[in-house]
Structures are given as C-alpha cells and as structure tokens.
C-alpha positions in Angstrom: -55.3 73.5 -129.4 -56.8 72.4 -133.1 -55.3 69.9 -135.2 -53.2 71.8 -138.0 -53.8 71.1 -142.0 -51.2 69.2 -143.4 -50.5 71.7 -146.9 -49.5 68.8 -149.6 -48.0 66.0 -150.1 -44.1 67.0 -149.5 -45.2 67.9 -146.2 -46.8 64.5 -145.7 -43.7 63.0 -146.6 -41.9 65.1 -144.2 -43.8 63.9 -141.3 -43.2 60.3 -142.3 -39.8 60.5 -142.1 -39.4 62.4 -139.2 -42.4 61.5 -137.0 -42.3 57.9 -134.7 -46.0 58.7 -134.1 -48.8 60.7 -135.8 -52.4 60.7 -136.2 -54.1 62.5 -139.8 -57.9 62.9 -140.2 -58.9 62.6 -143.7 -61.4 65.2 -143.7 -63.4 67.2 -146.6 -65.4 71.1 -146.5 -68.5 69.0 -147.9 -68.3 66.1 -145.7 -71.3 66.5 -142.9 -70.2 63.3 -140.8 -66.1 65.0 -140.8 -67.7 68.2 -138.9 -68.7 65.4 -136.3 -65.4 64.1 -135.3 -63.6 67.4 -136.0 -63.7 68.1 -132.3 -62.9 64.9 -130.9 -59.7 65.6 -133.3 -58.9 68.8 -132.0 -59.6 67.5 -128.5 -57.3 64.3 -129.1 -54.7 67.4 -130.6 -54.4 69.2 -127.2 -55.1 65.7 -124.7 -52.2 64.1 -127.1 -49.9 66.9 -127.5 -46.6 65.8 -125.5 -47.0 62.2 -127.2 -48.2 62.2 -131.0 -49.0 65.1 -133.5 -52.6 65.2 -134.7 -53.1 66.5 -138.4 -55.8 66.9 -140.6 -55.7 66.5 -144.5 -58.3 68.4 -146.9 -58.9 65.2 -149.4 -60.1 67.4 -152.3 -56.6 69.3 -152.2 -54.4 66.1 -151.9 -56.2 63.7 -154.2 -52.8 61.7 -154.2 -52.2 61.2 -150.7 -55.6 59.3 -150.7 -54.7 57.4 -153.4 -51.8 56.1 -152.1 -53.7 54.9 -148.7 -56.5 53.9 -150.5 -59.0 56.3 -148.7 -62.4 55.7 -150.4 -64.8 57.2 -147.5 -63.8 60.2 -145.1 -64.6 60.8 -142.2 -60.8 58.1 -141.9 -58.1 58.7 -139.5 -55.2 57.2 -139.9 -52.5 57.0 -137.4 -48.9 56.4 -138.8 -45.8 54.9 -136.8 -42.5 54.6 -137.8 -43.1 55.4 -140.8 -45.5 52.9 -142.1 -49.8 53.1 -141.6 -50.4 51.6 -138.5 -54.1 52.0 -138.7 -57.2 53.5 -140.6 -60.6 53.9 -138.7 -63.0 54.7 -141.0 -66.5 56.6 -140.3 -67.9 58.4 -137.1 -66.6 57.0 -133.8 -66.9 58.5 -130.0 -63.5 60.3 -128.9 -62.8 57.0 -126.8 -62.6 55.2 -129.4 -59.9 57.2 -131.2 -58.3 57.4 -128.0 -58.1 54.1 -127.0 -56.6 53.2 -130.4 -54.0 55.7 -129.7 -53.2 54.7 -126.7 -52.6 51.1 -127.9 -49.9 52.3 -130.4 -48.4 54.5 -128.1 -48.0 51.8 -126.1 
C-alpha cells in the first residue's frame, strides 16, 4: 500500500473536514532528500491503514496549500487532527520517528 497524491486544494479541504486524523508529506519530483522518506511514507500508509490516512502533496502543483502552512523546506509532513495542524516535522527522519509521532496523536 503507497500513500495516494492529494490532487489540489479542494481536495485538501475535503480531508480537513471530514478526516479526525491524517498525515500529508509535502514532497517535490526534484527533491533528492523526499525520495528518502518516500518509503517510510508508504510503509507508515499500509502499518497505519485502519487508524489515519497517509497522503502525499506535490508542492510545485499546490503552491497554495504551502502557503497557507507556511512550508518553506520539503522533505515536511504534517499530520492534521480535527481539523487543525497538529504537527509539522521537517527534514529526513528514521520511520520511528514518524511513527512514534503518530502514535502520540493517535493517542
């Protein structure tokens, strides 16, 4: 199981009304260190599946969505609850990490 592109901004908006938990990888085509964690993504996608939807968002197609969280530097997931941005961990990280952050808003 892989983490599915989120298309655009409607979509984003979508999933903020309608998800209690979700994680989105702010990822770009050029980005070397976003080919790093885009694994530990897809592997937090399938580990995570019954608990929180995992999503990752092209930056260069949705300029405003990182705008509006104030992404400056990708590889940055952010992980969203109730609505609101719960998190942001920016940079390369090892899969525990990620999951362990998870977990703590899951909790």
């Amino acid at each position: 199981m892989t983490a599915l592109y989120i298309q655009d901004e409607t979509e984003f908006d979508m999933l903020l009304e309608s998800e209690p938990l979700f994680v989105v990888d702010c990822t770009a085509a050029w980005c070397g260190p976003c080919k790093l964690i885009a694994p530990l993504i897809d592997k937090l996608a399938s580990e995570y599946s019954t608990r929180a939807k995992v999503f990752k968002l092209d930056l260069d197609a949705n300029q405003p969505v990182a705008k509006r969280f104030g992404i400056r530097s990708i590889p940055a997931v952010m992980i969203f609850k109730q609505g609101e941005l719960a998190e942001t961990m920016v940079g390369v990280k090892p899969y525990e990490e990620f999951s362990s952050t998870l977990d703590k808003h899951l909790a």
